[in-house]
C-alpha positions in Angstrom: -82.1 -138.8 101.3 -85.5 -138.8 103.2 -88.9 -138.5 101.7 -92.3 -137.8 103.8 -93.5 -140.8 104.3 -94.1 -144.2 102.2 -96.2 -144.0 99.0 -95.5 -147.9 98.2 -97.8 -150.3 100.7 -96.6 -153.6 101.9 -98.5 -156.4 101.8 -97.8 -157.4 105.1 -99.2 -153.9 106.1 -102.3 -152.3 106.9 -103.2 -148.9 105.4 -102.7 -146.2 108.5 -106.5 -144.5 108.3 -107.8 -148.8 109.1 -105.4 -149.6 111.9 -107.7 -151.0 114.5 -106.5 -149.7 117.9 -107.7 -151.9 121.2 -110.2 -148.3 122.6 -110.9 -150.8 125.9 -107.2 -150.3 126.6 -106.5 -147.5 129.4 -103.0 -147.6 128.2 -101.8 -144.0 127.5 -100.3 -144.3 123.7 -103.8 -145.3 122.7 -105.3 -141.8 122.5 -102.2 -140.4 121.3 -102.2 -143.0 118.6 -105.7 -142.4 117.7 -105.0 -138.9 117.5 -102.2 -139.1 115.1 -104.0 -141.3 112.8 -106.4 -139.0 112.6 -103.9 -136.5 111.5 -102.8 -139.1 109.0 -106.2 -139.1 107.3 -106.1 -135.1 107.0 -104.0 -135.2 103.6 -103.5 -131.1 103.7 -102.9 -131.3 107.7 -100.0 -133.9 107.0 -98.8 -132.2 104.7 -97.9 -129.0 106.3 -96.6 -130.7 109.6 -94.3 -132.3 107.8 -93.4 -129.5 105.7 -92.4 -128.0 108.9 -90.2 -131.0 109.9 -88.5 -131.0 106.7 -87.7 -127.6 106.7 -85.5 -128.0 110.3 -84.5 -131.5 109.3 -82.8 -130.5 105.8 -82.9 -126.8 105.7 -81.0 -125.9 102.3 -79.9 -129.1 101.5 -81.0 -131.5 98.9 -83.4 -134.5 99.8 -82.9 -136.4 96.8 -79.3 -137.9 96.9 -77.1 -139.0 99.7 -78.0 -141.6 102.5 -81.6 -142.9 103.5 -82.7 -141.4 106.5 -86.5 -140.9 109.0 -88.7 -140.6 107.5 -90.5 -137.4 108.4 -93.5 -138.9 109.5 -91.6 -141.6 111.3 -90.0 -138.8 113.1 -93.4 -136.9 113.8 -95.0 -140.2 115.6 -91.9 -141.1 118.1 -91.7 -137.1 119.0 -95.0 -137.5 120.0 -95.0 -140.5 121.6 -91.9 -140.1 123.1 -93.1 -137.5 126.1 -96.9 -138.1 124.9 -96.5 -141.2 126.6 -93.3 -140.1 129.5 -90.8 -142.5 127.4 -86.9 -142.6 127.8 -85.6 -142.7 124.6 -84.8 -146.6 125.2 -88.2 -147.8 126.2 -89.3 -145.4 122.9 -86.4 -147.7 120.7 -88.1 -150.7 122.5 -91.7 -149.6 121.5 -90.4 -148.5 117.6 -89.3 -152.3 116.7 -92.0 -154.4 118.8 -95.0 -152.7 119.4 -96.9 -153.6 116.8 -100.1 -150.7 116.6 -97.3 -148.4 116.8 -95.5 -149.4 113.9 -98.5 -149.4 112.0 -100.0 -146.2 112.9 -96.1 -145.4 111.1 -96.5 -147.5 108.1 -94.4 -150.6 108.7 -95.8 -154.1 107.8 -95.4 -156.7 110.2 -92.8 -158.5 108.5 -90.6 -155.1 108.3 -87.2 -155.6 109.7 -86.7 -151.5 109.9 -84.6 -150.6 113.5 -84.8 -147.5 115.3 -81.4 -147.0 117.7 -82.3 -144.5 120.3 -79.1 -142.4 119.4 -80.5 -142.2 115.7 -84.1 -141.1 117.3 -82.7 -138.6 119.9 -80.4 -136.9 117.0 -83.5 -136.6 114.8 -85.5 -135.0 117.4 -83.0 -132.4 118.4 -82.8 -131.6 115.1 -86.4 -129.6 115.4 -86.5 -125.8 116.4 -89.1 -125.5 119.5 -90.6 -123.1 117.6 -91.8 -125.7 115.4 -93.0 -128.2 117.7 -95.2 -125.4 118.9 -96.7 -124.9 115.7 -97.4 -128.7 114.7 -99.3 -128.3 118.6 -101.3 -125.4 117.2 -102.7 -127.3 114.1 -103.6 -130.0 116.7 -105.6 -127.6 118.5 -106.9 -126.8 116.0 -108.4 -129.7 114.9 -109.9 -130.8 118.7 -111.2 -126.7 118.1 -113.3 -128.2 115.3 -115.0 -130.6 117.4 -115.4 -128.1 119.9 -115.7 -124.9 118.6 -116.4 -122.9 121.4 -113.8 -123.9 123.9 -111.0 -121.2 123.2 -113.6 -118.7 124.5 -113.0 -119.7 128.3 -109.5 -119.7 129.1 -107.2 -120.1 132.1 -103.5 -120.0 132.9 -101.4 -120.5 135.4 -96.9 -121.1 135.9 -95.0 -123.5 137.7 -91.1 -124.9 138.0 -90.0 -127.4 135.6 -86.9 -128.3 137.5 -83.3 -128.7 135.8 -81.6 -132.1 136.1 -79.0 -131.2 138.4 -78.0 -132.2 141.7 -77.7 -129.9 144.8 -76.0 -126.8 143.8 -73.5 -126.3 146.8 -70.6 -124.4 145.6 -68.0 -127.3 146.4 -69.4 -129.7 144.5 -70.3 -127.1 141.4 -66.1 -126.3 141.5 -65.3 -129.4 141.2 -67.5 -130.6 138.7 -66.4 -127.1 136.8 -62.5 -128.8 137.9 -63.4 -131.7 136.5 -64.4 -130.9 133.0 -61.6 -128.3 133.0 -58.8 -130.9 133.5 -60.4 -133.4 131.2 -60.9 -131.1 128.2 -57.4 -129.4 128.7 -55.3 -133.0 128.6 -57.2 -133.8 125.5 -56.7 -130.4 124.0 -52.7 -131.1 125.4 -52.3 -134.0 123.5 -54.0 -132.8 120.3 -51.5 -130.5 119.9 -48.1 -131.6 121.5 -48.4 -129.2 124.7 -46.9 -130.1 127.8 -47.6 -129.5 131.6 -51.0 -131.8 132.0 -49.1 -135.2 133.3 -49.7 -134.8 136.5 -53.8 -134.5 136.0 -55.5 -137.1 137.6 -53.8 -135.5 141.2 -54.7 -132.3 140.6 -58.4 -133.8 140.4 -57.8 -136.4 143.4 -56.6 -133.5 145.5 -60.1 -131.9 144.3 -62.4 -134.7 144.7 -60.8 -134.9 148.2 -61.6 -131.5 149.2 -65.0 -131.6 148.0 -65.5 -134.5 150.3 -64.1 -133.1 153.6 -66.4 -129.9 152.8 -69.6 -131.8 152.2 -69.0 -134.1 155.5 -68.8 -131.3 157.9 -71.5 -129.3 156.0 -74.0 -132.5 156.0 -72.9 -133.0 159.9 -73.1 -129.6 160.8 -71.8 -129.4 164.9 -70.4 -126.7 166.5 -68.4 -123.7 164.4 -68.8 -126.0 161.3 -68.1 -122.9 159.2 -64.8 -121.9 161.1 -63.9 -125.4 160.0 -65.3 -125.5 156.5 -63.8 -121.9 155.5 -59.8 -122.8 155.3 -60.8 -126.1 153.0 -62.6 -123.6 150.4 -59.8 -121.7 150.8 -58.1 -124.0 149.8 -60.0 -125.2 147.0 -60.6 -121.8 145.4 -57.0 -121.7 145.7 -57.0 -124.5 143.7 -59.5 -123.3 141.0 -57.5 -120.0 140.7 -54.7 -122.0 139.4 -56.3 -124.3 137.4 -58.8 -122.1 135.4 -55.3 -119.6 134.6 -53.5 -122.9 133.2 -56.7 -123.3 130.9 -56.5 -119.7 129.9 -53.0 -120.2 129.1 -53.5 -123.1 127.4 -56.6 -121.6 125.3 -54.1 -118.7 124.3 -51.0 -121.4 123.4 -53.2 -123.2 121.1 -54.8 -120.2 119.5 -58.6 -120.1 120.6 -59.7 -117.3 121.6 -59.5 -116.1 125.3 -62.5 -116.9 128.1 -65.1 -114.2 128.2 -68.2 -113.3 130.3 -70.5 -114.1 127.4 -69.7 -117.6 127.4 -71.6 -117.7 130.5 -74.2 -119.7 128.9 -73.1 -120.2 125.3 -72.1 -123.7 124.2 -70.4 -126.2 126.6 -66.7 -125.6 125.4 -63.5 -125.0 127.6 -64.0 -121.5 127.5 -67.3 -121.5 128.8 -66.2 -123.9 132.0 -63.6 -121.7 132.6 -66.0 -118.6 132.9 -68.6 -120.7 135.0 -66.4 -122.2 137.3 -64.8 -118.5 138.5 -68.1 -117.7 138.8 -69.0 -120.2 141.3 -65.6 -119.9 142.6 -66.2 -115.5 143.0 -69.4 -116.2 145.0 -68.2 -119.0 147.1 -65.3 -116.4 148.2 -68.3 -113.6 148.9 -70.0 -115.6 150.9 -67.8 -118.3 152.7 -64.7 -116.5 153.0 -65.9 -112.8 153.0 -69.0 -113.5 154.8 -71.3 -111.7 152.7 -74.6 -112.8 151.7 -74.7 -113.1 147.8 -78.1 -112.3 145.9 -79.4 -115.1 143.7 -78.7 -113.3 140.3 -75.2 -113.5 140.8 -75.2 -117.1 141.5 -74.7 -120.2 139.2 -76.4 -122.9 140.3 -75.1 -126.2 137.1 -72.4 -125.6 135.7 -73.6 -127.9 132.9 -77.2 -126.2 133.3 -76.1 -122.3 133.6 -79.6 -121.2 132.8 -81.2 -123.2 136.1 -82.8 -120.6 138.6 -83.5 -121.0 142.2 -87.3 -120.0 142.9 -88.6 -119.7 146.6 -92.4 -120.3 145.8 -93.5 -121.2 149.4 -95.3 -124.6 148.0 -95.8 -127.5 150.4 -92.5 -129.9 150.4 -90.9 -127.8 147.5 -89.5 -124.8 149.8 -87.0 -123.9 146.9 -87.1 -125.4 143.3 -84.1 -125.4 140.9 -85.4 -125.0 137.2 -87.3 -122.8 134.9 -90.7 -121.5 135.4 -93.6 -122.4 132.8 -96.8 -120.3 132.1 -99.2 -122.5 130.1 -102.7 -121.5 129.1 -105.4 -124.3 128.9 -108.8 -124.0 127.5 -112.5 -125.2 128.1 -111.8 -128.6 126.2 -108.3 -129.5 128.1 -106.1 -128.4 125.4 -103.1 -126.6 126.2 -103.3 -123.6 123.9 -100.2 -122.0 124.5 -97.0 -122.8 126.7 -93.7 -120.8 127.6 -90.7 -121.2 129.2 -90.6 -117.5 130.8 -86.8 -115.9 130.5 -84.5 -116.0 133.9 -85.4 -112.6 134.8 -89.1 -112.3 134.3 -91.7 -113.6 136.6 -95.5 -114.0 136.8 -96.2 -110.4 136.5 -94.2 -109.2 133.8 -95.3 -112.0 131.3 -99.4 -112.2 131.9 -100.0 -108.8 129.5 -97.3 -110.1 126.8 -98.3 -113.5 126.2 -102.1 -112.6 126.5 -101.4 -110.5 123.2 -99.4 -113.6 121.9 -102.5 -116.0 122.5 -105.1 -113.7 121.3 -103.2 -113.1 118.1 -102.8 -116.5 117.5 -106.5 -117.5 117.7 -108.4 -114.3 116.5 -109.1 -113.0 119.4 -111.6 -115.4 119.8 -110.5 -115.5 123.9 -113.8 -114.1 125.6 -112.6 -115.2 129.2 -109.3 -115.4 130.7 -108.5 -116.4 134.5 -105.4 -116.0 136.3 -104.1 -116.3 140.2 -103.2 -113.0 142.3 -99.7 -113.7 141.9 -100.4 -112.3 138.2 -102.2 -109.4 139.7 -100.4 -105.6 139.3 -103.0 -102.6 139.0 -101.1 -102.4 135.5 -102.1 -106.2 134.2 -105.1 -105.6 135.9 -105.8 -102.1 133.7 -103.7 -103.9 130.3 -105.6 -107.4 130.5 -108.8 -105.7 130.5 -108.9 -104.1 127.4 -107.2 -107.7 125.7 -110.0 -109.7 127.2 -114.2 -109.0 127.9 -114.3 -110.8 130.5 -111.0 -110.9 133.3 -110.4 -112.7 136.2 -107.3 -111.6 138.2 -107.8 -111.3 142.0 -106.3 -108.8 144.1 -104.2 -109.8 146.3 -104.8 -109.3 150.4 -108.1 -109.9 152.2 -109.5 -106.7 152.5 -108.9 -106.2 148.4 -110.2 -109.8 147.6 -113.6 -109.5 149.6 -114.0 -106.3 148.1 -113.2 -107.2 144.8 -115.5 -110.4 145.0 -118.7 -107.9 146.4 -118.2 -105.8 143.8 -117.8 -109.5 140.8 -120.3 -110.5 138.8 -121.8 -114.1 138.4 -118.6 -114.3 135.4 -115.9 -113.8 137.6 -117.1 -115.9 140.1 -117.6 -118.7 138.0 -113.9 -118.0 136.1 -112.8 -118.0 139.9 -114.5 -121.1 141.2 -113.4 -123.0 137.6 -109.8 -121.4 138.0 -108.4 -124.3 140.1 -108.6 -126.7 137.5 -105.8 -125.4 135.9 -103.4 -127.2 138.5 -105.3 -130.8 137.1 -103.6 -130.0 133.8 -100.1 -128.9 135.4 -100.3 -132.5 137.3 -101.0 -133.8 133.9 -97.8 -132.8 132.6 -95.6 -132.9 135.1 -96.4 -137.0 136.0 -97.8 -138.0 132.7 -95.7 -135.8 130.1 -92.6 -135.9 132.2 -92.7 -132.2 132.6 -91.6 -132.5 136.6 -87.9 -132.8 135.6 -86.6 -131.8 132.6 -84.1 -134.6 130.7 -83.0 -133.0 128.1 -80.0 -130.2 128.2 -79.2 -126.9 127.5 -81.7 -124.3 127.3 -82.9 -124.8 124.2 -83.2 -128.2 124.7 -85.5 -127.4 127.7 -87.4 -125.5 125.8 -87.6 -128.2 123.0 -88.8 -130.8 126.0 -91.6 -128.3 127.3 -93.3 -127.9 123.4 -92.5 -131.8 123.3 -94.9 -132.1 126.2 -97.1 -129.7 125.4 -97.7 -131.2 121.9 -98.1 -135.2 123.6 -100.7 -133.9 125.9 -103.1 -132.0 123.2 -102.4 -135.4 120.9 -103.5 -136.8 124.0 -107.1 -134.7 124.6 -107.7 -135.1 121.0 -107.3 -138.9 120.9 -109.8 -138.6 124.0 -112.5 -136.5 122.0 -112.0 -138.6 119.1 -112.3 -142.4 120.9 -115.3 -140.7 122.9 -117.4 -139.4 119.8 -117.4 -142.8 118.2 -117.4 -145.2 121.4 -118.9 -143.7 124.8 -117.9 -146.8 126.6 -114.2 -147.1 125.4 -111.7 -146.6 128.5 -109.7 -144.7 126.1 -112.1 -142.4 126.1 -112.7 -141.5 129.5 -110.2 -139.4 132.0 -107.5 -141.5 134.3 -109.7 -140.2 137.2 -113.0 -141.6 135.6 -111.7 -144.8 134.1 -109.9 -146.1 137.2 
């Protein structure tokens, strides 16, 4: 049973819209709380956010029998808090039973003994589709859009890697942790249904842990003909995994599931879907180690627990190669972050820029009147394409005889969308080191793609709280930028 959000008031409890919030306070939460109790006073606004919980949290199920659960606006606060403010899910349990403007921007009296445990807050945030988290972010835009009418007209956009959390994909190590998973699932599996042929498990995974050891000593050492020494222990190993991954398909067939396949490649983390990743790793390690062939990076896995993590070579300064999923977010003229996407595994800069410029102009009227981008967006195809979406484009050309000619040839708009372009990477450092979006914590692709929108929907709560605090208090720290205030 869960219900919106409390109807009956407390009297150890303030009413939400006349929570006094501390706006001298450069603490983080307090714009986002600000934010969200403005939200609160917006009746109809409310109403439809959390219509749009409750439709992912329930579904088709009833709401009016069966055990209490979040509230729905309980819910909405802690998602936004919870990356708004770059929270693990324990400091966020920590915050939800002691911090005591937080629990009143969520309705709870200071003499309510109501617990959050983080397990109960994580299982209630998976529960929401990205899809909706993106939407609840739009309605916030919208609302900073009504104190600032005009800023979706200047536009700018730019991508960069939200990495995975994995560690160094070298191929020994991802065979054993696919070894490892393997064995343990399989001995359970064993057990469960009286199968034999699994005692002697924890050797099998010694005799793997060992080799994965020997490999990465003389790989991190390096000396003379390391790979003549390295190649008969992979051998050995991807003798090993042979073996191993067949007794898993046998088991799969004795027990009646149905057989491995190449589309559990990166479907849900069952045996089958090990089994297929770890010959994966195990067919590109032979290529390359054994074979001596140099293996592209599509045919490469780089997690086995993260199959969707890409390798991307972006030439940045300290960050040579990056192991994630690349991000194209578009902010406007106020420093809300209109529109955000995880970009597929294939795609890159150029094939996305025409697509999701359609996508944002559709979602706000085509009200966008300029729109800047980087040359790494720049094809003479976006350049033709983007130009009929938008009035007024900036996409440089790449190469210095293109650019100077392109720049003699600009007028005083493009120069200016060029010269303001920069700030885009202001907002990406926003993210990435105040809404956690550097590393990704959450698993599973759609999980990722939950934790971007998560982000994405802190940092707009964020701006607005900002615009808010500022309009009624211009000397409130909580009003003023972390550059400005500190």
């Amino acid at each position: 049973m869960r219900k919106g959000y409390s109807n009956q008031l407390r009297l150890d409890s303030v009413p939400i819209e006349q929570v006094e919030l501390n706006l001298q306070s450069r603490d983080r939460i307090v714009p986002v709380l600000r934010a969200l109790q403005q939200v609160y006073c917006n009746r109809e606004l409310t109403d439809r956010i959390l219509g749009l919980v409750a439709t992912d949290i329930n579904g088709n199920t009833r709401t009016d029998t069966g055990r209490t659960g979040m509230d729905y606006w309980h819910l909405v606060v802690l998602a936004a808090v919870r990356l708004g403010c770059n929270l693990t899910y324990d400091q966020l349990q920590d915050l939800a039973e002691n911090h005591r403007k937080l629990r009143a921007i969520m309705g709870l009296g200071d003499c309510d003994v109501a617990q959050f445990k983080w397990r109960t807050i994580r299982n209630n945030i998976c529960l929401l589709r990205p899809e909706t988290i993106a939407r609840i972010s739009q309605l916030i835009v919208g609302q900073g859009h009504q104190l600032q009418p005009d800023a979706i007209e200047k536009v700018r956009a730019d991508s960069f890697v939200m990495e995975t959390n994995i560690h160094y994909p070298a191929e020994s190590s991802l065979l054993y942790d696919g070894l490892r998973k393997i064995i343990l699932m399989c001995v359970t599996l064993a057990d469960q249904h009286g199968i034999s042929g699994w005692r002697q498990h924890g050797h099998l995974l010694k005799k793997a842990k060992r080799l994965n050891r020997k490999i990465n000593r003389i790989a991190a050492k390096k000396g003379p003909n390391y790979q003549s020494r390295v190649k008969p222990l992979y051998g050995e190993l991807l003798r090993k995994t042979q073996l191993i991954t067949q007794r898993a398909r046998d088991l799969c067939v004795a027990i009646g599931q149905p057989a491995p396949s190449p589309l559990d490649l990166f479907g849900a983390n069952t045996l089958q879907a090990f089994i297929v990743r770890t010959q994966r790793v195990a067919d590109s390690a032979r290529r390359r180690v054994i074979n001596g062939e140099k293996v592209p990076n599509e045919d490469k896995l780089f997690s086995i627990f993260e199959p969707h993590t890409q390798l991307y070579k972006r030439d940045k300064a300290g960050k040579p190669m990056q192991f994630g999923r690349q991000v194209l977010v578009f902010e406007d003229s106020a420093g809300f972050i209109v529109r955000g996407v995880l970009i597929n595994r294939d795609e890159g800069d150029k094939d996305v820029a025409v697509r999701e410029t359609k996508s944002l102009q559709g979602d706000f009227d085509n009200r966008v009147q300029r729109l800047s981008f980087d040359r790494g967006f720049h094809s003479p195809q976006n350049q033709r394409q983007l130009s009929e979406l938008v009035d007024r484009l900036c996409l440089p050309k790449p190469g210095a005889k293109q650019s100077v000619v392109q720049r003699c040839e600009a007028d005083e708009e493009f120069l200016a969308a060029q010269q303001n372009h920069p700030g885009i990477e202001s907002a990406i450092g926003a993210l990435q080191s105040g809404n956690a979006l550097k590393r990704c914590r959450d698993r599973s692709e759609v999980g990722c793609e939950r934790y971007l929108q998560l982000a994405i929907l802190g940092r707009n709560l964020h701006t607005l709280g900002r615009m808010l605090i500022a309009r009624e208090e211009q000397d409130a720290a909580a009003g003023r930028t972390r550059r400005k205030a500190a």
